[in-house]
N, C-alpha and C positions, 0 to 999 in steps of 0.2 A: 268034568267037562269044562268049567269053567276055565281051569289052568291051560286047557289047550289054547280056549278060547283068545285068553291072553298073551299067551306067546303065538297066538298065531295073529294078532295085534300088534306085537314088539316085531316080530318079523318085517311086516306091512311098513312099521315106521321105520325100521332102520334102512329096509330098502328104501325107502321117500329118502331118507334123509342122504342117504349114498348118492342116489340120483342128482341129487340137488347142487352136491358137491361137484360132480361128476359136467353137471351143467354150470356153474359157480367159474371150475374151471377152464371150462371151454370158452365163456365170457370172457375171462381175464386175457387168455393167450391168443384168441383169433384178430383183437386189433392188430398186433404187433405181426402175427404169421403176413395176415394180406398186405401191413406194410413192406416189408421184406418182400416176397411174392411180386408185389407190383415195380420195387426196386429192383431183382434179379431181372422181369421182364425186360425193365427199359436200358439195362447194361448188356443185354444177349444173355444171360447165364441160361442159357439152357437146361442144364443140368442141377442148377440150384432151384429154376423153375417146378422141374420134373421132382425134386426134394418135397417142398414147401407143396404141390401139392397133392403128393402121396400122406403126406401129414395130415393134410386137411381134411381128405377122403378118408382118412381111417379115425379121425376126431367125429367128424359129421355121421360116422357109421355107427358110433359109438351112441351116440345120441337121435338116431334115427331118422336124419338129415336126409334119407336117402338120394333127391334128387339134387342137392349140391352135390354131395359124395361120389354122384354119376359124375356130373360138372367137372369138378377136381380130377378124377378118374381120365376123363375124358382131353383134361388138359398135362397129365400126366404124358398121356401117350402123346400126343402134339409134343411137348418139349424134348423129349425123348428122343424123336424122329425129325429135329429141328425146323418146323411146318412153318411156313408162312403165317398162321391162325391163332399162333401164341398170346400175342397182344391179345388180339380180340378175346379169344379167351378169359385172360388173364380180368381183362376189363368185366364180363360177365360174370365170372366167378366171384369178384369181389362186389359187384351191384347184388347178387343172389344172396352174398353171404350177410351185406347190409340189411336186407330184406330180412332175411330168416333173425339177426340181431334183434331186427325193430319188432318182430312178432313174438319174442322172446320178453322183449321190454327193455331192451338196452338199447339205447342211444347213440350210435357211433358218432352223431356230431356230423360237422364237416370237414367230409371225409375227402372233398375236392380234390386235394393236394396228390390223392391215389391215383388221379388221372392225369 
């Protein structure tokens, strides 16, 4: 019994530990996506928009972001259908992802320069 007990222990931690990575890197690459993201916004890219944030939503999904993931989603179809609501978007998207950053415990700093 005991040997179950223990790998059913090792289990437990190497999922934590996977997650962690899993979160680790989603840290690392979402400064740079929403920089980009907010750059495609202010040049028209449409299309680069509609990229960066199908990216996002499926990062955020991953990690159980659901209500950015909607966001992203949401701004996905807007860039797609070249909407007027892009920007604004684009600006929300990146205020919510600051947000979920800072509740996570990272810092984004200021981030001004995105607006």
């Amino acid at each position: 019994m005991s040997n179950k007990g223990e790998n059913f222990q090792a289990n437990i931690d190497e999922g934590r530990d996977y997650f962690k990575s899993i979160v680790s890197a989603f840290v690392r690459e979402m400064p740079e996506k929403l920089r980009f993201l907010t750059l495609a916004s202010r040049h028209g890219d449409f299309a680069e928009v509609g990229f960066i944030a199908h990216h996002i939503a499926a990062r955020c999904e991953v990690i159980a972001a659901n209500e950015i993931s909607a966001t992203a989603r949401q701004l996905e179809v807007e860039a797609n259908s070249n909407s007027s609501n892009v920007s604004h978007s684009v600006l929300s998207l990146v205020s919510d992802m600051q947000k979920l950053m800072k509740k996570m415990g990272y810092d984004m700093g200021d981030q001004s320069h995105y607006y």
